[in-house]
C-alpha positions in Angstrom: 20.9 -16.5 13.8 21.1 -18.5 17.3 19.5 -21.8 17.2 16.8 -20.3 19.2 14.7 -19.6 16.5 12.2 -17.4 17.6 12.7 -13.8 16.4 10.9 -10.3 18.2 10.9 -7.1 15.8 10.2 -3.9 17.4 8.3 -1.5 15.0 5.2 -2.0 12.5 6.4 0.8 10.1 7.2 -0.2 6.6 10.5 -1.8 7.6 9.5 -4.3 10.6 6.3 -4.9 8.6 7.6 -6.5 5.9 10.9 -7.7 7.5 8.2 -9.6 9.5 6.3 -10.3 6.4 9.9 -12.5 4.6 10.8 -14.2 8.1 7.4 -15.2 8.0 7.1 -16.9 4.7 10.2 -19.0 5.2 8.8 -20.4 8.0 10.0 -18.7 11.1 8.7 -18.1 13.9 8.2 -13.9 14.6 6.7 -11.4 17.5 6.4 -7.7 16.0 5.6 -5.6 18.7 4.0 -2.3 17.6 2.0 0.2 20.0 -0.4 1.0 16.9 2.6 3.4 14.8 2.0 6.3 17.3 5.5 7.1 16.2 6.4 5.8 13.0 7.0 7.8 9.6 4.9 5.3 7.7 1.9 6.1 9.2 2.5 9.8 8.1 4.4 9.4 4.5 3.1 9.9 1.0 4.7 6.9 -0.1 6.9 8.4 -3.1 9.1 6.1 -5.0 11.5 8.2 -6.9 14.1 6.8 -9.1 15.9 10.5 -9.5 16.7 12.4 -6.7 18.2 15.9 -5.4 19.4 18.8 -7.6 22.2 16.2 -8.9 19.2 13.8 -10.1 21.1 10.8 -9.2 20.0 6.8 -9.2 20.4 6.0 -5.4 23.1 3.3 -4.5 21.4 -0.2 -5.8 18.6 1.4 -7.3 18.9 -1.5 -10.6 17.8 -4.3 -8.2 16.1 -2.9 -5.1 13.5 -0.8 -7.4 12.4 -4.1 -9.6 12.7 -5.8 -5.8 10.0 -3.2 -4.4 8.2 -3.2 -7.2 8.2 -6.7 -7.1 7.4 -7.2 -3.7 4.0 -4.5 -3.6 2.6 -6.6 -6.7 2.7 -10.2 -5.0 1.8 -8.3 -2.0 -1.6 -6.6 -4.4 -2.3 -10.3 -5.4 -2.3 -11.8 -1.6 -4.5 -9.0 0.0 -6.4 -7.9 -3.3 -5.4 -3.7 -2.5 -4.1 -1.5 -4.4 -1.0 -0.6 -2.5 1.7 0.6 -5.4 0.4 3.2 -8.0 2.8 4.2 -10.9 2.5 7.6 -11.7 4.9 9.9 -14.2 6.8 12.2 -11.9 7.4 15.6 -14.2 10.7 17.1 -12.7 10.5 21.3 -13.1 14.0 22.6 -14.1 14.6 25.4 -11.8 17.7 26.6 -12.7 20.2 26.5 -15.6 22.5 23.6 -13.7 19.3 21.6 -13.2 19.3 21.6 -16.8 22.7 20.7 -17.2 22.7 18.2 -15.0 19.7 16.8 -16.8 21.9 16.8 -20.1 24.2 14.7 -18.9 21.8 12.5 -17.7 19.8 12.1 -20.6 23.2 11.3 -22.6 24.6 8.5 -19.7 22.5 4.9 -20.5 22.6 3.7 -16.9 19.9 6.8 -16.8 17.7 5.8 -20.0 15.0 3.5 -18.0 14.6 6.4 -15.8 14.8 9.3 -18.1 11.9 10.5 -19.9 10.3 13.0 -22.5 11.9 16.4 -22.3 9.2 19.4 -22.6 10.3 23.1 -23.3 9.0 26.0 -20.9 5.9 26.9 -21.3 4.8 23.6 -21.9 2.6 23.2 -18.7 -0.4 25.0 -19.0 -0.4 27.8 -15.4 2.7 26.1 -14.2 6.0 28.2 -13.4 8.5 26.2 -16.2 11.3 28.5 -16.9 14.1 25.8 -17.9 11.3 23.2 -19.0 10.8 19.9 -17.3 11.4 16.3 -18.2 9.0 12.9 -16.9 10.9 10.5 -14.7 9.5 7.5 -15.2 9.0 4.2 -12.9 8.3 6.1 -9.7 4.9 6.5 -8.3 3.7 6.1 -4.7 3.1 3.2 -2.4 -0.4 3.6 -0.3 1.1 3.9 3.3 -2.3 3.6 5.3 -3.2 0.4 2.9 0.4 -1.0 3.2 0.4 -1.0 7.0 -3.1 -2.1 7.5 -2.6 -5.0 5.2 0.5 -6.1 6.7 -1.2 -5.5 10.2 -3.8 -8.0 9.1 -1.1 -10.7 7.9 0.8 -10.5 11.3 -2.8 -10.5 13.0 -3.9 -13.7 11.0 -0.4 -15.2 11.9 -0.3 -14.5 15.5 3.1 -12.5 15.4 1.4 -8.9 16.5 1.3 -8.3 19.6 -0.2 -4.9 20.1 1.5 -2.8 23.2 4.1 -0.2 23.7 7.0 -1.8 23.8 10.0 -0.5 26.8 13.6 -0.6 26.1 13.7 -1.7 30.3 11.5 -4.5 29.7 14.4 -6.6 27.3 16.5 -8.6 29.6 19.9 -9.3 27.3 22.0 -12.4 27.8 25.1 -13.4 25.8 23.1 -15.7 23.5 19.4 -14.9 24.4 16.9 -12.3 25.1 13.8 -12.5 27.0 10.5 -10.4 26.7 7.4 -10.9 28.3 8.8 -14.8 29.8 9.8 -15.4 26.3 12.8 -16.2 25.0 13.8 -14.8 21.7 17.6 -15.9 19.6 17.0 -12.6 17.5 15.7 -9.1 18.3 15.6 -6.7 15.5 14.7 -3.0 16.1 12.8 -1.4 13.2 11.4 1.6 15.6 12.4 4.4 13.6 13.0 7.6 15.2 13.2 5.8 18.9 16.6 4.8 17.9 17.4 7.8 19.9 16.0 5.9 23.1 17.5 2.7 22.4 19.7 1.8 25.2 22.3 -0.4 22.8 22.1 1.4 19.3 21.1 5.2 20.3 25.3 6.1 20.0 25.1 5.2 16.6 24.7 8.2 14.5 21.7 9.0 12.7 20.5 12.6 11.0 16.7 12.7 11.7 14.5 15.2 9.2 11.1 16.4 10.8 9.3 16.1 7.5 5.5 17.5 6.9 3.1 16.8 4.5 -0.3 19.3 3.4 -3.2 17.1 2.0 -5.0 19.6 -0.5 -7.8 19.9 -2.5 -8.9 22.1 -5.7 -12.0 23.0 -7.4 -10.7 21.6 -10.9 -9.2 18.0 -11.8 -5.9 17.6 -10.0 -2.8 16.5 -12.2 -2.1 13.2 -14.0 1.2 13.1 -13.1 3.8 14.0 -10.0 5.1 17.8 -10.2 8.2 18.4 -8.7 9.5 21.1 -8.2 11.5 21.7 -4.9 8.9 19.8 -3.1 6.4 17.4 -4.8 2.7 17.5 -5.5 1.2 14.2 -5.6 -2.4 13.3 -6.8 -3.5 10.4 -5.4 -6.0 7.4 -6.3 -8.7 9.3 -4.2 -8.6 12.9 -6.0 -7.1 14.8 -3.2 -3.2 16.5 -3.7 -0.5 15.6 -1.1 2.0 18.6 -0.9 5.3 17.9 0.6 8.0 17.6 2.3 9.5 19.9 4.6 13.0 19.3 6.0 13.6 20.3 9.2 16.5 19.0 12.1 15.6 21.9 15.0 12.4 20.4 16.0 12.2 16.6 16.0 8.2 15.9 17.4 5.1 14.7 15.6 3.6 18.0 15.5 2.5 20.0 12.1 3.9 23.5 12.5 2.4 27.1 10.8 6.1 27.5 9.6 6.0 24.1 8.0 2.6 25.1 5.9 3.3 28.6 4.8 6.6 27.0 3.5 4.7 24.5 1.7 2.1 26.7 0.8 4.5 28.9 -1.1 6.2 25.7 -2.9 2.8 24.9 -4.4 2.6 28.8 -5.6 5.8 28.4 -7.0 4.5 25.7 -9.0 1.4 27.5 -9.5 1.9 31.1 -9.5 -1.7 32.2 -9.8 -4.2 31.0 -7.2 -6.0 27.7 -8.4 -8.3 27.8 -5.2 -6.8 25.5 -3.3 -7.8 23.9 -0.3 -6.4 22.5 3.2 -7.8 19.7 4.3 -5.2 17.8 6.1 -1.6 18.7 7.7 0.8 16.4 9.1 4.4 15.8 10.5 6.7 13.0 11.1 10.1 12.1 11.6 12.3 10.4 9.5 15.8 8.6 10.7 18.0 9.3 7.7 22.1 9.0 7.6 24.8 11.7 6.8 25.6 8.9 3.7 22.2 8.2 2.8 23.0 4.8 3.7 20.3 2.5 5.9 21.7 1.0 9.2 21.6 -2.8 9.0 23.4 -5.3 11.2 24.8 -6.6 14.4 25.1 -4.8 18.0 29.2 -5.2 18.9 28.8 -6.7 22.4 25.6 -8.8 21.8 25.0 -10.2 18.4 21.5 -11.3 19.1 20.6 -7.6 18.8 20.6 -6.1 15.3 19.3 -3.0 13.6 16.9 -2.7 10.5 16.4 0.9 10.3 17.8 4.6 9.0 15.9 4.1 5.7 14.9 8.0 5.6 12.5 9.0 2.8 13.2 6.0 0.5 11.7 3.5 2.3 9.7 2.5 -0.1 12.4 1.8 -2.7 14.4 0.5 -0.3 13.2 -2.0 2.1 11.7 -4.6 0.1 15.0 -5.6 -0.9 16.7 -4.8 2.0 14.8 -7.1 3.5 15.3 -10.1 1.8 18.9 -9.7 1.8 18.9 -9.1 5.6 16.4 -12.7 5.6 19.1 -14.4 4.4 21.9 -13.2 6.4 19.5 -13.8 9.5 19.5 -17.5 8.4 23.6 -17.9 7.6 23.6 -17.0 3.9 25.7 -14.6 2.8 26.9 -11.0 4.1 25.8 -7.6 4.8 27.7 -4.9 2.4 29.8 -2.8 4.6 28.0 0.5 3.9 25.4 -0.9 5.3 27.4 -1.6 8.7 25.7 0.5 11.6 29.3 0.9 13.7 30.4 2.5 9.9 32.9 6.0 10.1 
């Protein structure tokens, strides 16, 4: 870090949040400047934390240390502010095919899966759900309350004095060798956390990213909701205040904020292919956002090549939740001289 100490992160969403949230409580000094998460995932996401992913159901890279970490993290985080911000929930994974239950074999026999894998139930087991292969409960997941976590971490950076609540523009960041200046400050750091603006970024937006237009249906039915995560394909979620989240859609065509009609017949027809008769369902809320993800899954976290003073804390995808905690308290220390960033992690990577 230059001896100029004072550090500017652009981006409230999850990652600058609580990026901002570490630097701050060991003692440096931070500006996160956020225009309110017109465009940030967060603001959007249902939060999922999900130990086994994909039709391989495979641990993510890390995922013995960085899940404790986040879990860690949300649970001091509960104790400052007093919300509830993580809730564990079951997350029942519907076999749909006979190499989902293959793969979930193996699995079940490997014991770097046996924290994660859970009771097995046959088909038929799930009373008016479409089982055909059975299912099987992944346990430690759940979903972190992305409206709660922001406004928390809002307040904390409002109570500190680090927010400062504008739009920020790429034109406005004069860059020197060893300094940057923003609003006639001078800043020895500058960290961009602005999710899908990457694109705009005049210093990182060659770097290659694979954003996922992702969106979400909020639901309600007439009956009590689940107890417990269904996935199948997509998830249904019920969540603390009795309503269903329905999600996600992937899409790369169409990168924009907007909910589509394509987007909810497709999740429409993922709920009735968990449910195949009609449960009387309702709407009540559609959304959209964009996630930046990577071709290798991998987050983007280090140095720009010609000026080190600009770095890059993003490309988290739809595991931020799992992810950044941890992330973040590595990248702390590497900010302040201690150790190194793992090469995956390396933005310039091929």
């Amino acid at each position: 870090m230059s001896s100029d100490a004072n550090i500017l992160i652009v981006g409230q969403g999850i990652a600058g949040s609580v990026l901002a949230d570490k630097l701050l409580a060991r003692g440096h000094r931070v500006t996160v400047v956020d225009d309110g998460h017109r465009t940030s995932s967060t603001r959007v996401a249902a939060g999922m934390v999900n130990p086994l992913a994909g039709k391989r159901l495979a641990l993510s890279p890390g995922s013995d240390w960085l899940l404790p970490a986040a879990r860690d993290y949300f649970a001091a985080l509960e104790a400052r502010t007093g919300e509830r911000l993580f809730h564990p929930l079951p997350i029942r994974r519907i076999l749909r095919n006979a190499q989902e239950a293959t793969q979930f074999a193996k699995r079940r026999e490997d014991p770097a899966y046996a924290p994660y894998v859970g009771e097995f139930s046959p088909p038929g087991s799930l009373e008016g759900v479409d089982d055909p292969q059975g299912s099987f409960t992944t346990l430690g997941g759940g979903y972190v309350a992305s409206g709660p976590l922001l406004a928390a971490l809002r307040h904390i950076l409002r109570e500190a004095g680090a927010l400062v609540e504008a739009e920020f523009r790429h034109a406005d960041l004069r860059v020197e060798k060893d300094a940057a200046h923003w609003q006639g400050r001078r800043y020895g750091t500058v960290v961009f956390c602005e999710g899908m603006r990457l694109r705009d970024n005049p210093w990182f937006r060659d770097i290659p990213t694979d954003p996922v237009k992702g969106e979400i249906l909020d639901l309600a039915l007439p009956g009590p909701p689940p107890a417990e995560v269904l996935n199948k394909g997509k998830w249904l979620l019920p969540t603390a205040t009795g309503e269903l989240r329905l999600g996600a859609t992937y899409a790369r065509d169409r990168l924009d904020m907007e909910p589509t009609a394509a987007g909810r017949e497709e999740l429409l027809k993922a709920f009735r292919n968990i449910y195949p008769q009609d449960r009387g369902e309702r709407v009540t809320g559609h959304v959209a956002g964009v996630r930046v993800c990577t071709r290798d899954n991998q987050p983007l976290i280090g140095r720009h090549q010609q000026f080190p003073i600009l770095t890059l804390f993003n490309g988290f995808g739809s595991k931020a939740n799992s992810l950044v905690p941890g992330w973040a308290e590595v990248f702390t220390a590497y900010l302040e001289g201690a150790g190194t960033l793992p090469s995956a992690l390396d933005p310039y990577r091929t």
